[in-house]
N, C-alpha and C positions, 0 to 999 in steps of 0.2 A: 504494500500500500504506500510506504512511504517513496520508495522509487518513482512512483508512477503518481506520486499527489493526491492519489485518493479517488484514482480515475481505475485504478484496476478490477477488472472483475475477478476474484479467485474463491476456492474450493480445494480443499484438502482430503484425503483420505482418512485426516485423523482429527478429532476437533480442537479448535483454537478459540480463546476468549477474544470478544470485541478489542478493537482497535481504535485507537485515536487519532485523526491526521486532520491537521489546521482546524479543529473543534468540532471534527466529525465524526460520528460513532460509525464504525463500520464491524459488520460481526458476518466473519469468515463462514461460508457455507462448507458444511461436510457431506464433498464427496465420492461417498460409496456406495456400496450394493443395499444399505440400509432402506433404499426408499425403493427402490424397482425388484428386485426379485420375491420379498416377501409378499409384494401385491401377485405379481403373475403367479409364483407359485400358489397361493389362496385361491388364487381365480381358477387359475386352470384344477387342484384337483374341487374345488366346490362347482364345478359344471360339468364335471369328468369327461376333459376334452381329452381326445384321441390322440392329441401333441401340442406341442409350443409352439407355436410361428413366430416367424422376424414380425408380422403383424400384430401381433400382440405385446410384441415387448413395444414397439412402436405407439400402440394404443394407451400402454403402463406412461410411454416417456412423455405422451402428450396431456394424460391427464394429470400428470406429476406436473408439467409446468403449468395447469388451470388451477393448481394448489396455490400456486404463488403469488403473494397479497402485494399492495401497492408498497406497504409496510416493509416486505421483505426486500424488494427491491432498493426501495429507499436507503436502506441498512445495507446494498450492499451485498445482498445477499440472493444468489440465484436458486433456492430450494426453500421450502418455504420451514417453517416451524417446527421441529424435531418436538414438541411437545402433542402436536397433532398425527403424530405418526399415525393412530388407530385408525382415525377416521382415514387416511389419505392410503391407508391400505387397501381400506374397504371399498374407497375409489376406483382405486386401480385395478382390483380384481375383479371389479362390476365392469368396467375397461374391458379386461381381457377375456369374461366371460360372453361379454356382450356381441365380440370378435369370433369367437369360438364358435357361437351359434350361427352367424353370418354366415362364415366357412364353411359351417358344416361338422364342425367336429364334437358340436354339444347339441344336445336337441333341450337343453336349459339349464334355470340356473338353482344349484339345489331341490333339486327335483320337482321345481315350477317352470312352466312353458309361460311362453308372452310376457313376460314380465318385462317390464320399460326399466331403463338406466337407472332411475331416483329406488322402484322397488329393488332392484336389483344390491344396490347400496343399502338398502334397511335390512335385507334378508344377511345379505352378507355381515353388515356389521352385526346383527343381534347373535348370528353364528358363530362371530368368533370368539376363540379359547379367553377367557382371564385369568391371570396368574391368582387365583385366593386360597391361601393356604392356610388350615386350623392351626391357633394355637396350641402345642400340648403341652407348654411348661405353666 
């Protein structure tokens, strides 16, 4: 950032705290496989598509950049919110499901047919795992 005055766009594989240049916050994007494979892999085995296509990861990488707020940009930052991961999963896998059926390799999603984008997102997100684990001490 400071090479380039605050004009860089950057993105690391590993995460980095915000940055200061000439009284600007800018906060580093991480990235990695964190935002795109977790969605495709959900999507595809929750529509039990017959494979992955370049189509899908491409459908993953465009609804990844529709995550992205004016907020994040502003900041600096080309990926949107690491604290909305869940929902931006549930995005993307509605993405690739949605793909899937197009092609032909799903006849739907979680074992509903016709389902539009928005349900496809509600079905998915209410499916997915949360870590809640009993106290036993």
């Amino acid at each position: 950032y400071q090479w380039s005055g605050g004009r860089a766009i950057f993105a690391s594989g590993s995460p980095f705290g915000p940055v200061t240049i000439n009284g600007k916050i800018h906060v580093p994007g991480q990235g990695n496989n964190m935002y795109i494979f977790p969605g495709v892999g959900y999507g595809a085995v929750m529509c039990r598509s017959k494979s992955v296509t370049d189509s899908m990861f491409y459908a993953a990488a465009k609804e990844l950049s529709l995550q992205v707020s004016r907020e994040d940009l502003d900041n600096g930052s080309v990926y949107p919110d690491l604290r909305n991961i869940r929902d931006i999963t549930a995005k993307i896998a509605a993405g690739v499901c949605k793909v899937a059926i197009e092609e032909g390799l799903s006849s739907g999603c979680c074992g509903r047919r016709g389902c539009d984008l928005d349900e496809m997102v509600a079905v998915l997100a209410g499916k997915m795992w949360w870590p809640q684990y009993e106290d036993y001490v």
